[in-house]
DRENFIKOL-221793 format. One record per residue (C-alpha): residue in one letter; x, y, z. Coordinates in steps of 0.001 Angstrom, whole numbers, padded with zeros to 6 digits, always signed. Example, Ala and Ser with C-alpha at 12.3 -4.5 7.8 and 13.67 -1.06 7.14 Angstrom:
A+012300-004500+007800
S+013670-001060+007140
This chain:
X+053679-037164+041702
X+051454-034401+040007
X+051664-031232+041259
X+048608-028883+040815
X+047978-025326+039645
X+045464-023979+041978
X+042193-022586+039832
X+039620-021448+042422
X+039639-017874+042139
X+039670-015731+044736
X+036677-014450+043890
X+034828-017543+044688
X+033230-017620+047696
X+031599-021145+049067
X+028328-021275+051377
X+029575-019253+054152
X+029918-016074+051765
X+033558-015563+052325
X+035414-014950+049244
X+038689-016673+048805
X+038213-019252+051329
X+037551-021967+048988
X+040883-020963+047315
X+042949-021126+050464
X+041447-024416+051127
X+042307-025898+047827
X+045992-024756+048036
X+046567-025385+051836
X+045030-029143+051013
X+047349-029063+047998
X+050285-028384+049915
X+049796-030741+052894
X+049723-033733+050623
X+052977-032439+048647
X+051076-032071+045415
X+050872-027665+044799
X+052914-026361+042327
X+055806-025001+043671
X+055061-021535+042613
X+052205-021293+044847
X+052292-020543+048551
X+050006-023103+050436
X+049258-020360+052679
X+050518-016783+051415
X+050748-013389+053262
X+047955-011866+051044
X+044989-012845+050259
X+045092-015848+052709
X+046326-014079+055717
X+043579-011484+055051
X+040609-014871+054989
X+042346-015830+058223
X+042704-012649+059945
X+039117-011068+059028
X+037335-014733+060189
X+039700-014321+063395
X+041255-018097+062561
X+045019-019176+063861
X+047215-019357+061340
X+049250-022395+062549
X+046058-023725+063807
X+044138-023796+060831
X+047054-025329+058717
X+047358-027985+061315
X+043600-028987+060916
X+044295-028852+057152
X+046866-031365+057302
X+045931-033528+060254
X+042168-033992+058976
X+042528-033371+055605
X+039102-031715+055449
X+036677-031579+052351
X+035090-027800+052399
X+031838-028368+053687
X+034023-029562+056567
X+036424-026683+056552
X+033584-024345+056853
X+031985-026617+059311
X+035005-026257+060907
X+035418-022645+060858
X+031206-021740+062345
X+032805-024089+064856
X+035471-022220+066017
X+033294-019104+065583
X+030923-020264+067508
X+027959-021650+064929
X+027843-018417+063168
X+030326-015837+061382
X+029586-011422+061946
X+028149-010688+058471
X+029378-007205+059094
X+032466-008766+059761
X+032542-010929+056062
X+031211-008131+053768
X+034496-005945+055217
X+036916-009063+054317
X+035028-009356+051165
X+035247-005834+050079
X+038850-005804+050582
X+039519-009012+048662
X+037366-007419+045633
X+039311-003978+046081
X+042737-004730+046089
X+044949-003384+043405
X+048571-005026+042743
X+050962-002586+042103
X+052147-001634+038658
X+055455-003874+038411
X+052831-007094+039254
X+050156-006122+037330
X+052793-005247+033981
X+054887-008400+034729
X+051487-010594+034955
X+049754-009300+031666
X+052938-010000+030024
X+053353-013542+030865
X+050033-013459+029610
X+050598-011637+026674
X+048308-009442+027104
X+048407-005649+026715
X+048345-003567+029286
X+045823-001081+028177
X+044329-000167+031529
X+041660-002326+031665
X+042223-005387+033908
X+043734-003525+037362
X+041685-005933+040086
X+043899-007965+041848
X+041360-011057+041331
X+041367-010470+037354
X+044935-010317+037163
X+045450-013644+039752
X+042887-015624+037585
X+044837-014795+034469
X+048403-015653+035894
X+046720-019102+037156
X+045291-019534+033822
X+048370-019034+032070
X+050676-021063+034110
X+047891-023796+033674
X+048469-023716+030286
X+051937-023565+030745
X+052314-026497+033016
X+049576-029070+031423
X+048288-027820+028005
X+051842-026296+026170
């Protein structure tokens, strides 16, 4: 069976507006049907605990609905306005977003990521979406291109 390298960014955000949602969606589906690359989390205690916490979602719920209805993501959002009842606080979204877009890896991630990379670390690429997208890049390459 093939197992998949995420390559939604984080900083893609679907209909609703909520960055990083589409990504969670793509790796939780991933994982339910047994086909993510192992060195991705189906659901991780960054980025996708902060989607789930700042919409207000279950954890254990939402991975259940994942896996039980196997959900394309018009349907995940569907779902989501569902259990917010038909609408999500754009207050609310713009905070989660803003975080997302503002978080900074620390220097041990950031060096060890641009290395894998092979690229230099000359200050320039900090974001923690940047650096994600190049680390799923380069294990793409590593895993399917190489």
């Amino acid at each position: 069976m093939s197992q998949f390298v995420p390559l939604i960014s984080s900083g893609v955000a679907g209909p609703l507006g909520v960055l990083h949602l589409p990504r969670l969606w793509q790796k939780a589906s991933l994982e339910a049907s047994g086909k993510l690359h192992p060195d991705y989390p189906g659901c991780g205690k960054g980025y996708d605990q902060m989607v789930l916490d700042g919409l207000g979602l279950d954890r254990e719920e939402f991975l259940a609905y994942i896996k039980s209805d196997k959900p394309t993501y018009v349907q995940l959002e569907g779902w989501v306005l569902a259990k917010k009842g038909g609408s999500l606080d754009k207050a609310a979204v713009q905070t989660l977003n803003d975080a997302i877009k503002g978080y900074i890896h620390d220097d041990a991630t950031r060096a060890a990521i641009l290395s894998s990379a092979g690229r230099p670390d000359d200050g320039t690429v900090k974001d923690a979406i940047g650096l994600n997208n190049l680390d799923d890049w380069q294990s793409f390459y590593n895993e399917v291109l190489k």
